[in-house]
matplotlib code that plots the C-alpha trace (Angstrom):
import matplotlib.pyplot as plt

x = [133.7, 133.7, 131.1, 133.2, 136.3, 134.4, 132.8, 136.1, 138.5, 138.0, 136.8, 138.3, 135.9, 137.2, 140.3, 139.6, 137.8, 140.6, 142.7, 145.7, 145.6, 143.9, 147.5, 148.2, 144.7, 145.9, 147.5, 144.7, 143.0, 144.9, 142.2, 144.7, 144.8, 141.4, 140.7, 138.4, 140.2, 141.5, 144.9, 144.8, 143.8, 146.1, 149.1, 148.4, 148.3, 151.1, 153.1, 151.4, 152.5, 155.9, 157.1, 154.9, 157.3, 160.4, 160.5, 159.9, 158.5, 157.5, 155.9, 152.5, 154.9, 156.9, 153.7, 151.9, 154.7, 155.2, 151.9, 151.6, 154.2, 153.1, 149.4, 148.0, 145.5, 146.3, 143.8, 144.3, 148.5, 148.0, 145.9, 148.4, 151.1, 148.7, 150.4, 153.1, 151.9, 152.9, 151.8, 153.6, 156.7, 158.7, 157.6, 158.5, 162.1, 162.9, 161.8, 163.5, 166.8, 166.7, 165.7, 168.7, 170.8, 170.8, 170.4, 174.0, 175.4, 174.8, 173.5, 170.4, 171.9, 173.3, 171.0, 169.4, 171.1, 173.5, 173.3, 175.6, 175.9, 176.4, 179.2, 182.3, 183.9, 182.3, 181.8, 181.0, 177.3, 177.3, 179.2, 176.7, 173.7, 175.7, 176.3, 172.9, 172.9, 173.2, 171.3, 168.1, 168.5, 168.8, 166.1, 163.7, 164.1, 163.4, 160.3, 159.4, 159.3, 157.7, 154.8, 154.6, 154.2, 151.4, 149.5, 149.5, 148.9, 146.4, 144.6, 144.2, 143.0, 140.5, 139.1, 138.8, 136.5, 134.5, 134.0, 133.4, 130.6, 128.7, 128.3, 127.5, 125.1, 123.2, 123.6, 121.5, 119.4, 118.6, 117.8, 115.5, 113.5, 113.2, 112.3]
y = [120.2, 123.6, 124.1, 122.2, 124.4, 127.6, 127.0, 125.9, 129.0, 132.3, 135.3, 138.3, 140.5, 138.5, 139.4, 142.5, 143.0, 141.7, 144.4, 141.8, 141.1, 144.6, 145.9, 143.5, 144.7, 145.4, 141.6, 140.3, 141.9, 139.7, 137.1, 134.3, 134.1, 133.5, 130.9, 127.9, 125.4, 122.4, 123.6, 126.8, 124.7, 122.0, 124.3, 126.0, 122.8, 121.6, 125.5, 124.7, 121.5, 121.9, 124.9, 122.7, 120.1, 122.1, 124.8, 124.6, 128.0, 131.1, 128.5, 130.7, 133.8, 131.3, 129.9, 132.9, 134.8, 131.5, 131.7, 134.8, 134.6, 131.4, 132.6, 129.9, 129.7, 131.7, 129.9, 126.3, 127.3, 128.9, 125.7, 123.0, 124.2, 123.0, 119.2, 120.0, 120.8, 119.2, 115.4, 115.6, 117.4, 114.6, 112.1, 114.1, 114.9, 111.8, 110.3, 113.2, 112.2, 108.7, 109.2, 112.1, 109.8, 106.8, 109.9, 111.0, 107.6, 106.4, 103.4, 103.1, 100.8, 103.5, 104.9, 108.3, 110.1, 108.7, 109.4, 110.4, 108.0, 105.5, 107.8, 106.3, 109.8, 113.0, 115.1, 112.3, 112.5, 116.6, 115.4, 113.0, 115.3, 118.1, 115.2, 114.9, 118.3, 117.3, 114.7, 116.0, 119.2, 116.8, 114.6, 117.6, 118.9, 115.3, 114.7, 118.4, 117.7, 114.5, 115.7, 118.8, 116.2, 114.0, 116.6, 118.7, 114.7, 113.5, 117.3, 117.0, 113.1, 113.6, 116.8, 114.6, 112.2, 114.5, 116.1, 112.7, 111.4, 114.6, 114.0, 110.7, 111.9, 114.2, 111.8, 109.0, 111.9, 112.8, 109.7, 109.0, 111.4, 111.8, 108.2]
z = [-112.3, -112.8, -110.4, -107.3, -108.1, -108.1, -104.8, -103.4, -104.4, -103.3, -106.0, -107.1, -105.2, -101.5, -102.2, -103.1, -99.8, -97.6, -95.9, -96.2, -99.8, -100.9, -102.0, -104.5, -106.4, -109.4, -109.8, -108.9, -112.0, -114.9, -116.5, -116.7, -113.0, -112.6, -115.3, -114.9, -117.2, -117.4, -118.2, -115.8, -112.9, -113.5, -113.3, -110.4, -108.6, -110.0, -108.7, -105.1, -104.9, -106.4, -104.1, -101.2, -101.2, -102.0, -99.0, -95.7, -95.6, -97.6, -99.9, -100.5, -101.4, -104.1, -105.7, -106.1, -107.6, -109.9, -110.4, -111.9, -114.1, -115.8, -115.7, -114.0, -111.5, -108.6, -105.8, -107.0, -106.4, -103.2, -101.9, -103.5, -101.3, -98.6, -99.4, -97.0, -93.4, -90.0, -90.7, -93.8, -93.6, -91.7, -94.2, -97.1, -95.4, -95.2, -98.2, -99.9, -98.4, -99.4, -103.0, -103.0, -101.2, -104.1, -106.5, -105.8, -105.6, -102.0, -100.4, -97.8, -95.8, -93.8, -91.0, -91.3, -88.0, -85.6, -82.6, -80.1, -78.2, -81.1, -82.8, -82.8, -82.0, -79.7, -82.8, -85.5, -85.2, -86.2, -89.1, -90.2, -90.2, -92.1, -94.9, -95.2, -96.8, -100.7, -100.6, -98.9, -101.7, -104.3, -103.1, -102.6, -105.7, -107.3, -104.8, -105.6, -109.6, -109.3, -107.2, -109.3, -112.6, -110.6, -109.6, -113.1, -114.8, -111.9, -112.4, -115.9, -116.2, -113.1, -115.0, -118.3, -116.1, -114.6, -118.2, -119.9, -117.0, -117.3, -120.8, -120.9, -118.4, -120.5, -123.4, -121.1, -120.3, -124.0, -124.8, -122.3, -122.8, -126.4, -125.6]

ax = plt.figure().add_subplot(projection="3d")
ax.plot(x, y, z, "-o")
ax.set_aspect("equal")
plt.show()
């Protein structure tokens, strides 16, 4: 597993080497960042995905700052918030402000935005959409937790795998040929 995750993340020395990313050196020096376990990984997943789902943008800045300050792995949390791009983002608002709408008491039989010309007054449609305000946040920050808790879970079980087929692996292997 370890093998897959270090091809996939970028080293100390590429970053290192970037003229974008060369100022922030001496960050880039702490261990804990860099980590290849199961725990380390996991987190910075879970930081990606977390601040992926949550913002719209400035996502990368969020993570990485989170990142470092719960000493998790910095590449895994800078690709998690990858999970929210321009296929997903409509899906994820919207599912957001349903599970915020019946989280602060509202119904979904209501329709998501009115519009105009369905309004039963000129301005009632604007009024709508900025009601949708509390419930999207809370809905977000619900969605954002509960993606955050998969991903850290999903990380950690899917690393336990891998780990547990390579050594039954080498176990078949041992026995085969001391046989």
């Amino acid at each position: 597993m370890r093998k897959l995750v270090r091809h996939w993340l970028p080293t100390r020395e590429t970053l290192h080497a970037n003229r974008r990313t060369r100022w922030l050196a001496s960050l880039f020096d702490r261990p804990g960042l860099w980590r290849l376990d199961r725990r380390s990984i996991a987190a910075g997943l879970a930081i990606g995905v977390f601040w992926g789902v949550l913002l719209p943008v400035g996502q990368f800045l969020f993570a990485g700052v989170t990142a470092l300050v719960l000493r998790a792995n910095l590449p895994t949390a800078l690709l998690g918030t990858f999970v929210s791009n321009p296929l997903t983002i409509a899906p994820t608002y919207v599912a957001a402000y349903y599970m915020g709408r019946l989280m602060v008491g509202g119904t979904l039989d209501e329709k998501l935005i009115v519009p105009p010309w369905e309004s039963a007054s000129g301005g009632g449609w604007i009024e709508h959409l900025a009601s949708a305000g509390a419930p999207l946040l809370v809905g977000l920050a619900a969605l954002a937790s509960l993606a955050a808790a998969v991903a850290y879970l999903g990380t950690r079980l899917a690393w336990r795998i891998a780990v547990a087929r390579s050594r039954a692996r080498r176990r078949l292997a041992r026995e085969h040929g001391d046989a």
